[in-house]
C-alpha positions in Angstrom: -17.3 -13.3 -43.0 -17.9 -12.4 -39.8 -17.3 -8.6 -38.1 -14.0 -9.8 -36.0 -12.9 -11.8 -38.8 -13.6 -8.6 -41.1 -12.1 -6.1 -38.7 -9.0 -7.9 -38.2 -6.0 -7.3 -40.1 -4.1 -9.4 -43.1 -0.3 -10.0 -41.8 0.6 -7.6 -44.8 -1.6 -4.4 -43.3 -0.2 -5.0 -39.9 1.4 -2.4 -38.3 5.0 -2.8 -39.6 6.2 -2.9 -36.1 5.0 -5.6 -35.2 7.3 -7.7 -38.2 9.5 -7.7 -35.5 9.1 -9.6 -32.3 8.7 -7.4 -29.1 11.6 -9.5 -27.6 13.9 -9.0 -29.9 12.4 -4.7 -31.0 13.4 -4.1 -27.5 17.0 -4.6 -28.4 19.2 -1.3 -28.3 21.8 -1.2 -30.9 25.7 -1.7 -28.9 26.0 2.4 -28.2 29.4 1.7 -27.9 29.8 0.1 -31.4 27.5 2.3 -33.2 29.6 5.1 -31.9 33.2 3.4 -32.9 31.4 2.5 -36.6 30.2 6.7 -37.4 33.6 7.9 -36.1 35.3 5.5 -38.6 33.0 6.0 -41.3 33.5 9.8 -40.8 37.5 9.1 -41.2 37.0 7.5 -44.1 35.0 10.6 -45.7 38.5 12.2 -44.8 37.6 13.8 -41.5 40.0 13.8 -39.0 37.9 11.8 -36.2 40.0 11.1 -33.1 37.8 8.1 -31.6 37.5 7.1 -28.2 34.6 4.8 -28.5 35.6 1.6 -29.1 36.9 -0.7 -26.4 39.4 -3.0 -27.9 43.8 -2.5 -27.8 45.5 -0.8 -30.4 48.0 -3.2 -30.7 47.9 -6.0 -33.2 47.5 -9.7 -32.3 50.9 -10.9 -31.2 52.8 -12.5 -33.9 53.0 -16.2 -32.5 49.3 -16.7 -32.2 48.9 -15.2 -35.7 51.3 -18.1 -36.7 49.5 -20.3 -35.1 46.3 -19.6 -36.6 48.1 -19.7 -40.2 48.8 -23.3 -39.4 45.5 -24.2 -38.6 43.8 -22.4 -41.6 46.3 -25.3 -43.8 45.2 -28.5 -41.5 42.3 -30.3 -43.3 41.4 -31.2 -39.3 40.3 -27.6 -39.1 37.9 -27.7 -42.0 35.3 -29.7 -40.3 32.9 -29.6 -37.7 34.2 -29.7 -33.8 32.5 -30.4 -30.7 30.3 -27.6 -29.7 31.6 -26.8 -26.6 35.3 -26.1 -27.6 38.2 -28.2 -29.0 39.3 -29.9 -25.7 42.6 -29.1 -26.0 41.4 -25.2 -26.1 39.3 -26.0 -23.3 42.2 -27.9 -21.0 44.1 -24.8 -21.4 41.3 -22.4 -20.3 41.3 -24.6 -16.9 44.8 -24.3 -16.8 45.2 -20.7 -17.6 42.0 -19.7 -15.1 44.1 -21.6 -12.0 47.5 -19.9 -13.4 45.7 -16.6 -13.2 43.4 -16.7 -10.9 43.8 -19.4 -8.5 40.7 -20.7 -9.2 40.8 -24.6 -9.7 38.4 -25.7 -12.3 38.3 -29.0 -14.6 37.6 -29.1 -19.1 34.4 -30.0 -18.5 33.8 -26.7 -16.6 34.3 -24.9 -20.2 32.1 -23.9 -22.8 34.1 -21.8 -25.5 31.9 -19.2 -26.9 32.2 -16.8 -30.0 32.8 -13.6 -27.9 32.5 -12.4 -24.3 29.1 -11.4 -25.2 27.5 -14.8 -26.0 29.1 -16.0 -23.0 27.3 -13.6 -21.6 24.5 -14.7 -23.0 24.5 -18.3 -22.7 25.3 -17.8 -19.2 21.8 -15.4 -18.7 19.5 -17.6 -20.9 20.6 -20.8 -18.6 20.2 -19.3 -15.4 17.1 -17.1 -15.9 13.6 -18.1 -15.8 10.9 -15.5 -16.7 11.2 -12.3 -14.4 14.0 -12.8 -12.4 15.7 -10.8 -11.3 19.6 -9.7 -12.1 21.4 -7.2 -9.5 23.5 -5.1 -12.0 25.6 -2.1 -10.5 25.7 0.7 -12.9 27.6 2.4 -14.8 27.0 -1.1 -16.6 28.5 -2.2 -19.7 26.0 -1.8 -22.6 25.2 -5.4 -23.5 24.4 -7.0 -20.1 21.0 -5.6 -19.4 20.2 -6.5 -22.9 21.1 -9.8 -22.6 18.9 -10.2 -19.2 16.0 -8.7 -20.7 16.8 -11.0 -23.7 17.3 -14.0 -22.0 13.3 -13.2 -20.0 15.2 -11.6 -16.9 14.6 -8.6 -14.9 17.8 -6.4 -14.4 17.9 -4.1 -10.9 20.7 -1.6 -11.2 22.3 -0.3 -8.1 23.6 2.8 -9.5 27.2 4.1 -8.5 29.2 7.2 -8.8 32.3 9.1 -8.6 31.9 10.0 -5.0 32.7 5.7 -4.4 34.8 4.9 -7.2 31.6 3.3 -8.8 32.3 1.2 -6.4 28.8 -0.4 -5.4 28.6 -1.4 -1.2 26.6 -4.6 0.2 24.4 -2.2 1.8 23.2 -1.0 -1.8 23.2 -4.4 -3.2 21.3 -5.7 -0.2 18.8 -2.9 -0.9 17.9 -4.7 -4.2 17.4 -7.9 -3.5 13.9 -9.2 -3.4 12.5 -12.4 -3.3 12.9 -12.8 -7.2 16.4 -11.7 -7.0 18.2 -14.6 -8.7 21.4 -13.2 -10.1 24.5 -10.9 -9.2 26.4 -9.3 -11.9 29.9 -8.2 -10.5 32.4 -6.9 -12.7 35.8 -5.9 -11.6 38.2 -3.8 -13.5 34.7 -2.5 -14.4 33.9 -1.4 -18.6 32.9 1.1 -18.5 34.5 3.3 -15.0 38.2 1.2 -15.2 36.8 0.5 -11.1 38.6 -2.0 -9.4 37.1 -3.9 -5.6 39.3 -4.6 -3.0 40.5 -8.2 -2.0 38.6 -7.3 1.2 35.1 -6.1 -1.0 35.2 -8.7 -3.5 35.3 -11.1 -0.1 32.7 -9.2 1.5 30.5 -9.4 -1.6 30.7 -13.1 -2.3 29.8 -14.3 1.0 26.6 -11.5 0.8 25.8 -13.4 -2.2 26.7 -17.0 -0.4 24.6 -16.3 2.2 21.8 -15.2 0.1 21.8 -17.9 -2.0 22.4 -15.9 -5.2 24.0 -16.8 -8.7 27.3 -14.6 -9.1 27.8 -13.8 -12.9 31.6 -12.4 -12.6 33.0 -11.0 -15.7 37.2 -11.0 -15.9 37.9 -10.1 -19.3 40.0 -7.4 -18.2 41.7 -9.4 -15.2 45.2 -8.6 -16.7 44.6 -4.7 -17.3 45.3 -3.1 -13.3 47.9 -0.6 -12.3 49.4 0.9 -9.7 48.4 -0.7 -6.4 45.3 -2.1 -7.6 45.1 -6.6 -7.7 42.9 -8.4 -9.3 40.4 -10.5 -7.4 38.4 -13.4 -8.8 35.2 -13.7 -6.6 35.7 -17.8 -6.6 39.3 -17.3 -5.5 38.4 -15.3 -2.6 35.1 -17.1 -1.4 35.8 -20.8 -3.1 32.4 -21.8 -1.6 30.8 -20.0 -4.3 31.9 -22.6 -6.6 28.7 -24.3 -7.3 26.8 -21.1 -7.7 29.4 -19.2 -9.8 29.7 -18.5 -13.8 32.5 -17.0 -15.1 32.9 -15.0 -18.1 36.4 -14.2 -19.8 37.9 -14.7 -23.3 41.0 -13.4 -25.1 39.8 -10.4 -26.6 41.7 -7.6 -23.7 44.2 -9.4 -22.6 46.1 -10.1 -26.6 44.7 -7.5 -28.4 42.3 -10.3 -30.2 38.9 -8.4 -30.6 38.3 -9.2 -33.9 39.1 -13.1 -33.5 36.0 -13.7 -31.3 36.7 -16.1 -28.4 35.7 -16.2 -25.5 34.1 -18.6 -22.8 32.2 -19.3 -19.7 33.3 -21.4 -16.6 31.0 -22.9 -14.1 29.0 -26.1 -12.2 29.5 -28.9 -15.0 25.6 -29.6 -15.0 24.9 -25.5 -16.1 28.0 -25.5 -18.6 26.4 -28.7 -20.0 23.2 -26.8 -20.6 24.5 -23.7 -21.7 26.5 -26.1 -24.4 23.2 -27.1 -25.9 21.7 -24.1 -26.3 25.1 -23.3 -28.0 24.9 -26.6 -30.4 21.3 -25.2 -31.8 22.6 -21.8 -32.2 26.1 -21.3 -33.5 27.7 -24.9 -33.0 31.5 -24.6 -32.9 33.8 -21.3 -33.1 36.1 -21.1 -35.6 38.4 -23.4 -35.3 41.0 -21.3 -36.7 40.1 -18.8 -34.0 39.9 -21.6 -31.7 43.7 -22.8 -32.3 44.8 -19.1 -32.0 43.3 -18.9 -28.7 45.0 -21.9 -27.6 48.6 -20.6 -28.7 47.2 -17.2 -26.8 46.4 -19.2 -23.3 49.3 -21.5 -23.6 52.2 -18.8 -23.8 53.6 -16.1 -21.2 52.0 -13.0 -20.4 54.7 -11.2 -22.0 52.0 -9.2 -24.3 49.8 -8.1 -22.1 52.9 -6.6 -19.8 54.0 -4.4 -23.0 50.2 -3.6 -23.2 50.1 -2.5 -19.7 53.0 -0.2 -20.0 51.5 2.1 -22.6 47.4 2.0 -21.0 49.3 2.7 -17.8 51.2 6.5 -19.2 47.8 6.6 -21.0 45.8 6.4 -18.6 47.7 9.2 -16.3 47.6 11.7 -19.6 44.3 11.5 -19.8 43.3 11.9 -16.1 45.3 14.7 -15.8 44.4 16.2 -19.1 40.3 15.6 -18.5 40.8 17.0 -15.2 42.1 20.2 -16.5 38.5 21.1 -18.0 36.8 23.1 -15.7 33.3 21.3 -15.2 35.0 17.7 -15.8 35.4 15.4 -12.7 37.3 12.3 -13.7 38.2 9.7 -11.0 41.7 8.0 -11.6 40.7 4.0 -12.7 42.5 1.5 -11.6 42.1 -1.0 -14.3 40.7 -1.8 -17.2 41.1 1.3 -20.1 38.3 3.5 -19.8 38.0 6.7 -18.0 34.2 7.7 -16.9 34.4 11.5 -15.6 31.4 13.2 -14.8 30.6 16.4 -17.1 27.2 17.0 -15.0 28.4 20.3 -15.0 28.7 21.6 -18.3 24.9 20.5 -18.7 23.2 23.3 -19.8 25.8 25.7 -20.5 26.3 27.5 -23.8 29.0 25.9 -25.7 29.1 27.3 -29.4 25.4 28.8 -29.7 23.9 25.3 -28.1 22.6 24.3 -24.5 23.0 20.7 -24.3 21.1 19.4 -21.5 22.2 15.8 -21.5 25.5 14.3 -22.1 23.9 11.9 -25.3 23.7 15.9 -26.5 27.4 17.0 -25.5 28.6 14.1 -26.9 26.7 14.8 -30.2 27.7 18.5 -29.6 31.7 17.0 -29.4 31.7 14.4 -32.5 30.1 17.7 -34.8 32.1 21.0 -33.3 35.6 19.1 -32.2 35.6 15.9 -34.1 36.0 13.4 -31.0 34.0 10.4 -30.4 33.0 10.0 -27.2 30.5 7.5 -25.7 27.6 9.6 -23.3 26.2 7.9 -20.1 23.3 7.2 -21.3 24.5 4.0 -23.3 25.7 2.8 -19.4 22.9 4.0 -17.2 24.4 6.4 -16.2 23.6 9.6 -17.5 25.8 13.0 -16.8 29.1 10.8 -18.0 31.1 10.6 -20.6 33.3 7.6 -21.4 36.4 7.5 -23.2 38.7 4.4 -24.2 42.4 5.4 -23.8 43.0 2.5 -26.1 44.6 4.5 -29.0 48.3 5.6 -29.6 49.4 8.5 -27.3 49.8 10.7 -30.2 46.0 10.5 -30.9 44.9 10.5 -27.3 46.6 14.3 -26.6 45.0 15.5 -29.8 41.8 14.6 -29.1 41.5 15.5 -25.5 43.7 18.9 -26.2 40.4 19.3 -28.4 37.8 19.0 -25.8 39.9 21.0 -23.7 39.6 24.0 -26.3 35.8 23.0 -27.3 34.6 22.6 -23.6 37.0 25.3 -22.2 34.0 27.5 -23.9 31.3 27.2 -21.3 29.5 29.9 -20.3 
């Protein structure tokens, strides 16, 4: 034997790290979803956890679409393998929906139905990117976007916003970014996690910046339906259309008919990248549920009736909770526009003395919240942002004063 072949270690002596690939190690767990699952699992111990982690309605799945999928579940069709890429049907009514919507004009071959936003998301990353380049992402992002760059071999740039804007990020700053590897744009409006919504005139302004720079636009509208007050919706494609062949879109049902759990979602774009993004899908999850798939359908097919009822109650939600955060001396919260989050800034209660501790981040005021006042709320940090603390206003109204009447009381003792 010789010395290198001595000196170097059997698989089973390995550092046990290295069982797992770097690629995938590097992988945070969803902050977001780790935050939801301890508050629930602290409920069921018979604590009385008010949680404003989890980003999904609080509504159940409208009735009809239910229905629907009770249908399918019967229909020996449904018991077999589909196409990949989506039943077409599903995927005729996604083109049909996206112009109803958004005035965008796209064709079923345009569609890949995915299981989720996020391998959408994904799909969308891991057919674009080559290694190292190079994804603009405006922070506060969502948790699961840089991951999937990074996962997909891609570089993510953030362009950090704040308050002071409305998160809102400018050309100026995303032109600062861009370097010769710069590849992708991620734009997001309403925005997970600040509920920030852009102007027709910025979302126009920041498309043909992009045009003219020759960059991808990854535009997530899963929250399209979710603005109030005088904020609109915007798609980027609807208001620079020349985008089109440069342009991926990400949406699903998940927001708009309270259909989390049922996992659909999809990704729109130039038929030769939807095609390859569909074969990357036939290797690793084949079809979605075709139960799921049908109930979708019924979901894009009907009125927005739903979502309207939906809006109503985010909408008094959303003012309770603005006004009630802002009553907290040291708690800045800007009013969002869409979405149903609120992001306010809690920079300064850093360091302060509340109940005997000093926490000196807001991953340790939110820790300091779930233990003293039993409220989960998601810190900064998850969204690269840290000073912030974001709260879903996705729960009854009941549940929504108690838990921020608590914080009130808990972080009302600063000193």
């Amino acid at each position: 034997m010789t010395a290198s072949a001595a000196n170097t270690p059997s698989p089973s002596r390995r550092d046990p790290a290295s069982r797992v690939s770097r690629r995938v190690g590097a992988i945070a767990e969803s902050a977001t979803l780790a935050v939801d699952a301890k508050a629930k699992a602290l409920k069921a111990a018979g604590r009385p956890v008010v949680g404003f982690g989890a980003g999904e309605p609080d509504f159940p799945t409208p009735a009809y679409i239910v229905e629907a999928a009770l249908k399918a579940a019967q229909d020996p069709k449904y018991h077999k393998y589909t196409p990949a890429g989506g039943l077409p049907e599903l995927k005729e009514a996604i083109a049909h929906k996206t112009l109803r919507d958004s005035g965008v004009s796209v064709s079923a071959n345009q569609v890949l139905v995915t299981n989720g936003g996020k391998q959408a998301i994904y799909n969308a990353f891991a057919t674009l990117l080559d290694p190292g380049d190079e994804v603009i992402v405006p922070a506060p992002y969502w948790t699961t976007y840089p991951e999937a760059i990074q996962l997909a071999g891609g570089v993510p740039v953030d362009v950090v916003t704040d308050e002071t804007t409305g998160y809102l990020a400018s050309v100026e700053q995303l032109e600062a970014a861009r370097t010769e590897r710069t590849k992708v744009l991620l734009f997001v409006s309403p925005s997970n996690p600040t509920g920030a919504v852009y102007s027709p005139e910025q979302v126009e302004a920041i498309g043909r910046w992009a045009l003219e720079n020759g960059l991808w636009v990854l535009t997530d509208e899963i929250y399209e339906h979710l603005v109030y007050g005088d904020a609109r919706f915007t798609s980027i494609l609807k208001a620079v259309p020349e985008l089109a062949e440069q342009t991926v879109i990400v949406n699903g049902v998940a927001k708009t008919y309270a259909m989390t759990g049922w996992r659909v979602g999809w990704l729109i774009g130039p038929a030769d990248v939807v095609k390859a993004a569909t074969n990357l899908q036939s290797h690793a999850t084949s079809n979605v549920s075709n139960v799921a798939q049908v109930a979708a359908l019924a979901a894009v097919s009907g009125d927005l009736a739903a979502v309207n009822e939906m809006k109503l109650a985010f909408d008094r939600r959303r003012q309770t909770i603005v006004r009630m955060l802002n009553e907290i001396p040291g708690v800045l919260c800007p009013e969002p526009k869409g979405a149903f989050y609120v992001y306010p800034s809690v920079k300064a209660l850093l360091g302060k003395e509340i109940r005997g501790q000093h926490p000196a981040n807001s991953a340790e005021l939110a820790s300091l919240i779930l233990d003293e006042a039993e409220v989960a709320v998601v810190p900064g940090e998850a969204f690269g942002t840290p000073g912030y603390l974001r709260l879903s206003y996705a729960l009854s109204d009941a549940d929504l004063v108690e838990g921020v009447s608590r914080l009130q009381k808990l972080l009302g003792e600063a000193r």
